[in-house]
C-alpha positions as CSV (number, residue, x, y, z in Angstrom):
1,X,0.0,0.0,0.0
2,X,1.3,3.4,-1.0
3,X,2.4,5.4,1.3
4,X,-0.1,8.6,2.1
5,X,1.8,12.3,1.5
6,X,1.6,14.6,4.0
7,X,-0.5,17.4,3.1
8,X,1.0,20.9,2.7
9,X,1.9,22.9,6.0
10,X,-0.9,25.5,6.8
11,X,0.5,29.3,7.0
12,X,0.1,28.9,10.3
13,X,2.2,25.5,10.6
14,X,4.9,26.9,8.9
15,X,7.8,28.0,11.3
16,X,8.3,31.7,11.8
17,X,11.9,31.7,10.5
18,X,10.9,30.0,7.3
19,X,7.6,32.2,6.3
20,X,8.7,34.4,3.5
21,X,8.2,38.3,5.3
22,X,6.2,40.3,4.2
23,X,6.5,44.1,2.2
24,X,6.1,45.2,5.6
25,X,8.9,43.5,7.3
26,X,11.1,43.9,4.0
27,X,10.5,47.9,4.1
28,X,11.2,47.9,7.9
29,X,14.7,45.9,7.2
30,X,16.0,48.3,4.3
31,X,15.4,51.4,7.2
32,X,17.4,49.7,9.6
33,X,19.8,48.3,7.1
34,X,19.9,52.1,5.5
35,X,20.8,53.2,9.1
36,X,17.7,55.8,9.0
37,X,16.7,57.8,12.2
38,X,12.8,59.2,13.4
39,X,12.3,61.7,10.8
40,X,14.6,60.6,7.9
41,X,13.4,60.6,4.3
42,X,12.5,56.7,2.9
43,X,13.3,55.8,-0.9
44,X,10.2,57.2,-2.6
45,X,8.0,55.0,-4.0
46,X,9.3,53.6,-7.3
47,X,12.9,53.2,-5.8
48,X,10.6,51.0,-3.0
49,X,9.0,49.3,-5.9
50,X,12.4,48.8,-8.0
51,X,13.7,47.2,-4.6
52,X,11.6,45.1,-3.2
53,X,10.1,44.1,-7.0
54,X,6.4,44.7,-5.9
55,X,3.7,46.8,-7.1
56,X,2.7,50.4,-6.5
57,X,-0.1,49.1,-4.4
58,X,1.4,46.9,-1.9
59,X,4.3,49.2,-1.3
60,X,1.1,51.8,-0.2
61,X,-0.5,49.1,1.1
62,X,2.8,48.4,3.7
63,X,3.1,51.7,4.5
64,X,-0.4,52.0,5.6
65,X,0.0,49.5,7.7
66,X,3.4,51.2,9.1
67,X,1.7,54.1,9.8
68,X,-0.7,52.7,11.9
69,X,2.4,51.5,13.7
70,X,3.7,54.8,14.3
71,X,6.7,53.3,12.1
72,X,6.8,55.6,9.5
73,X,5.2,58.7,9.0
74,X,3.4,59.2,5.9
75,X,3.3,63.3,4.7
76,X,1.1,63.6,1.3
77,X,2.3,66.0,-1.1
78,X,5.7,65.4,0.9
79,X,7.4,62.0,1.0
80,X,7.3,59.4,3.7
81,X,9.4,59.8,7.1
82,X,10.7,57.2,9.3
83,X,8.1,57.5,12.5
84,X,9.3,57.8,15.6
85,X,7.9,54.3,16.8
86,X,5.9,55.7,19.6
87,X,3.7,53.5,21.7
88,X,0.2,55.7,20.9
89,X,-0.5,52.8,18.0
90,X,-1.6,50.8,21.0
91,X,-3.6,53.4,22.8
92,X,-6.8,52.7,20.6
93,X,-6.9,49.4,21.3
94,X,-6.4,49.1,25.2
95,X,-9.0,51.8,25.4
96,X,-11.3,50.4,23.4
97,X,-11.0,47.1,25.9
98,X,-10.9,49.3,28.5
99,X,-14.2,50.3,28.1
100,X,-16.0,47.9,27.4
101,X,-14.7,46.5,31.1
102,X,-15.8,49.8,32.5
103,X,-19.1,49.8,30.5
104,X,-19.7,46.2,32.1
105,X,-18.7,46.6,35.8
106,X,-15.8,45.2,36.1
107,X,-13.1,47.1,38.2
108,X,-10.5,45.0,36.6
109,X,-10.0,47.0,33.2
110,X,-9.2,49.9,35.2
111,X,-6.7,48.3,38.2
112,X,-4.8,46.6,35.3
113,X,-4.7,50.0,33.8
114,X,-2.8,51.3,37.8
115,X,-1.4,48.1,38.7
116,X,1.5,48.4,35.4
117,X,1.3,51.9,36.2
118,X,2.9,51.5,40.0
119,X,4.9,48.7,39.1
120,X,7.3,50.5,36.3
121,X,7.1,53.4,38.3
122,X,7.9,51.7,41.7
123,X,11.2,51.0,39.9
124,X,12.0,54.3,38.6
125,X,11.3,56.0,41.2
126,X,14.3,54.1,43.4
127,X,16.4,55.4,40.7
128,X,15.4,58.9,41.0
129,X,15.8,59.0,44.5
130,X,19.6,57.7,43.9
131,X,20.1,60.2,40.4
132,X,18.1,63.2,40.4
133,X,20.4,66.4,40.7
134,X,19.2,69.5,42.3
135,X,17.7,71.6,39.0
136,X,15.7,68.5,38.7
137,X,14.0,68.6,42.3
138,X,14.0,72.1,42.2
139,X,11.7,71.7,38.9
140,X,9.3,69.5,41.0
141,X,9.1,72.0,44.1
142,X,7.8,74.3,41.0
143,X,5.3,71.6,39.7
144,X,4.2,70.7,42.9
145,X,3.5,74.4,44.2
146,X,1.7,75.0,40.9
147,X,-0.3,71.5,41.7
148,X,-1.3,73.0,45.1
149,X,-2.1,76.7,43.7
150,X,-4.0,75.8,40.9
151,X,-6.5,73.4,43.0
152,X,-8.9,70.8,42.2
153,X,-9.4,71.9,38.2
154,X,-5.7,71.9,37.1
155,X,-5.0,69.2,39.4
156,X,-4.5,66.6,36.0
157,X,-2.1,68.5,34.1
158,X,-0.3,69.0,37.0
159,X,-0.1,65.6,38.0
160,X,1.1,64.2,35.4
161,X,3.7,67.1,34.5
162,X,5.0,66.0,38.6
163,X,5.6,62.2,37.4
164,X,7.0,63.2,34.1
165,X,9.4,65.2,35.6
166,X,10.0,62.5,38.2
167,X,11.4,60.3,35.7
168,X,12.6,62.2,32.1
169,X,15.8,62.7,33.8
170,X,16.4,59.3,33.8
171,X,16.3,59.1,30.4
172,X,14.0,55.9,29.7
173,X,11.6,57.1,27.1
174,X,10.4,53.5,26.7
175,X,9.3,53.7,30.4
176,X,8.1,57.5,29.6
177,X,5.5,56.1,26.8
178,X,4.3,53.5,28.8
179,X,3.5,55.3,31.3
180,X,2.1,58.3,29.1
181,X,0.1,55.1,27.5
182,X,-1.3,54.5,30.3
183,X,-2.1,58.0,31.9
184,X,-3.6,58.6,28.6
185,X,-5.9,55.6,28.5
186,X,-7.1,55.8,32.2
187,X,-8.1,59.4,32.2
188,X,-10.4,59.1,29.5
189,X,-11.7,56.3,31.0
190,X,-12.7,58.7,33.6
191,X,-15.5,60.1,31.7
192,X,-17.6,57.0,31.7
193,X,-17.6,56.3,35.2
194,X,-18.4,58.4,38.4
195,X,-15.4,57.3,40.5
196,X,-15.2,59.3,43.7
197,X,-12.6,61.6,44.1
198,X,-9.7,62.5,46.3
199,X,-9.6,65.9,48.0
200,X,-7.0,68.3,46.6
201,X,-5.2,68.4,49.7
202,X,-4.5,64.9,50.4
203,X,-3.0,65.1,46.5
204,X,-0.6,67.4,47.3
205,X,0.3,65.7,50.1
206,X,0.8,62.4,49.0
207,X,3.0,64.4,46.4
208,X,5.0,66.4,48.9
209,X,5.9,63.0,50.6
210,X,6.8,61.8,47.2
211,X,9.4,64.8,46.8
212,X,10.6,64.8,50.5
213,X,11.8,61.1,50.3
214,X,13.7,62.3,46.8
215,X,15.7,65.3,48.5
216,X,16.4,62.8,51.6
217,X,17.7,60.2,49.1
218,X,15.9,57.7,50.6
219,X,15.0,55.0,47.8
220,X,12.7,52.5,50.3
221,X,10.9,55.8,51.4
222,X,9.7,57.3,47.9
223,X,8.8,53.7,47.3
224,X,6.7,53.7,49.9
225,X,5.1,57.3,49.2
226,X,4.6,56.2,45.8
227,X,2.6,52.7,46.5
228,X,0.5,54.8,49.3
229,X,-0.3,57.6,46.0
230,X,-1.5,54.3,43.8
231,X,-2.9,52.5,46.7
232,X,-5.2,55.5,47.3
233,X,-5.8,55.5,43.6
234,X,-7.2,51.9,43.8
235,X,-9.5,52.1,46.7
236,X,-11.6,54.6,45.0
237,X,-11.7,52.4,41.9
238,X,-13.4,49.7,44.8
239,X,-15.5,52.0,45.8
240,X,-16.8,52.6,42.7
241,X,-17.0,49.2,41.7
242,X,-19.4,48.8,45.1
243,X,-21.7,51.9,44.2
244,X,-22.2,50.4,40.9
């Protein structure tokens, strides 16, 4: 009896190393093989074409798609840029999850959202106990006595000026996205729910604790000042999940 040949692999049973990339992944090797930086020019289109040997349309196609990625940056009438690979390409979708979990109840959608928050900036925030220089506190004593002037309305910007400027000297801008991500996300995640609210004064002093265990150089302490800041964040995210 003959013996029966294996059908042909699926796409998806075909190892990762041995699928052929596609126009996408090709364009994204010639800017890293072309050594381009955010903001470069890429080979107009019928260079792209005479390169890769594919049509008009799936070079536009590709770059569509990068676009969405924040890989490159497409200006009409102009040329196309390399992107600067920014995070926001995942913003729509996390929201859009993100609300559907608010829309239905569930608490967790937002203490996801706060839990990644605390932990990257539990980290950081060691560091900048250890490396921040004087200028740089000195720019937080600003933020924070702006935070306590401007009171309960500017109370957002100012917020998230203070933890940006708790961590840009560092100089992670991966960890600076991510956590932009996130503010981004959670905040507009605000205006489908009625979560209760924290009075302005215990913001700025969870804040100034934040800032005193910096200028004391005390790593464990603005730990500590930090995870009391997000702790306070998530009860009120409980509460509201027990009003609702």
């Amino acid at each position: 009896m003959p013996a029966q040949r294996k059908p042909p692999a699926t796409v998806s049973e075909i190892p990762e190393r041995l699928r052929r990339p596609s126009v996408q992944d090709r364009i994204v090797d010639l800017v890293v093989e072309m050594d381009l930086d955010p903001g470069d020019p890429l080979p107009p289109e019928p260079e792209l074409m005479r390169t890769l040997g594919v049509s008009r349309n799936s070079v536009r196609e590709a770059l569509k798609g990068l676009q969405a990625l924040g890989i490159v940056d497409v200006r009409h009438g102009y040329g196309t840029y390399v992107g600067s690979g920014a995070l926001r390409s995942l913003e729509p979708g996390l929201l859009f999850h993100s609300r559907l979990g608010v829309r239905r109840d569930n608490p967790r959608a937002l203490l996801d959202i706060v839990e990644v928050r605390a932990l990257l900036e539990s980290g950081l925030v060691r560091r900048a106990a250890r490396e921040l220089e004087r200028a740089d506190l000195d720019r937080l004593h600003e933020e924070l006595d702006a935070l306590a002037a401007d009171g309960d309305a500017g109370r957002a910007g100012h917020d998230r000026r203070f933890h940006e400027l708790l961590y840009e000297p560092l100089g992670n801008v991966l960890a600076l996205q991510l956590i932009a991500l996130f503010w981004d996300v959670y905040r507009q995640l605000e205006a489908d729910m009625a979560k209760p609210r924290t009075d302005h004064a215990h913001v700025v002093r969870q804040h100034r604790q934040v800032l005193e265990a910096l200028e004391a150089r005390d790593p464990d302490a603005a730990a500590a000042s930090l995870a009391e800041h997000f702790a306070d964040v998530t009860a009120r995210i409980d509460q509201w999940a027990a009003a609702r």
